[in-house]
C-alpha positions in Angstrom: 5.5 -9.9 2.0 5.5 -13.4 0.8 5.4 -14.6 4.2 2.4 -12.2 5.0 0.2 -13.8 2.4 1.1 -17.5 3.4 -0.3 -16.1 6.9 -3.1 -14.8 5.9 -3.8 -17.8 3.7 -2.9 -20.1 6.6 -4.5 -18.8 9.3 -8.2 -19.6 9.9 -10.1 -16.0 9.9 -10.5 -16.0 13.5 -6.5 -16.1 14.1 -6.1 -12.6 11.7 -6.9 -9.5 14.2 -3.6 -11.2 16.5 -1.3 -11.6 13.4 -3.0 -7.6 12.4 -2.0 -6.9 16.4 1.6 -8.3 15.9 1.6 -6.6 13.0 1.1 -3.0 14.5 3.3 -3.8 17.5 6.0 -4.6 14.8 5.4 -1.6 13.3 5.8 0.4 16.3 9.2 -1.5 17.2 11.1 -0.4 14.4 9.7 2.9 13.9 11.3 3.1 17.6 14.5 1.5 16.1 14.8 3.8 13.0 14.2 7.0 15.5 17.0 6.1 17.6 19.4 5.3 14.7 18.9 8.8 13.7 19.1 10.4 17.0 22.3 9.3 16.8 23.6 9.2 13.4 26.6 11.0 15.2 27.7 8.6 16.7 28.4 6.4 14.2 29.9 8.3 11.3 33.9 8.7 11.4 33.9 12.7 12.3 36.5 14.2 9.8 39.5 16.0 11.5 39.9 19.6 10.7 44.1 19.6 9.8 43.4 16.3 7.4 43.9 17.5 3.7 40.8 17.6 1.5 41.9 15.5 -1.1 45.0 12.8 -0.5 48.4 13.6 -1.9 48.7 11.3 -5.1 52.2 9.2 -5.1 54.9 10.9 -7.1 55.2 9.4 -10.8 58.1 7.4 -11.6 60.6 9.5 -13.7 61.3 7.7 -17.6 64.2 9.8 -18.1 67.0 7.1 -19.2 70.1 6.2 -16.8 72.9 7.2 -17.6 
């Protein structure tokens, strides 16, 4: 946003429909981009097997009975 103002600010009036133009074009690229990531979101979230346990097996607990 910063860098949008020092645009507008910079730019003599007659310059402003190309930056609005590169603006919409902009727009339009990453609303591409954003449709393809979630097209195929699938592809790059780790796909759970179904023998895996639910919840890891926690380590058995050291025994603090003395030795004898």
């Amino acid at each position: 946003m910063p860098i949008a103002g020092a645009l507008v600010a910079l730019l003599p009036s007659a310059a402003l429909p190309a930056v609005l133009v590169c603006a919409a074009v902009q727009a339009l690229a990453m609303a591409l981009a954003f449709r393809g990531l979630w097209r195929h979101r699938h592809t790059y979230t780790a796909p759970v097997p179904p023998h895996a346990p639910a919840v890891p097996a926690a380590p058995a607990a050291p025994s603090t009975a003395p030795v004898a």
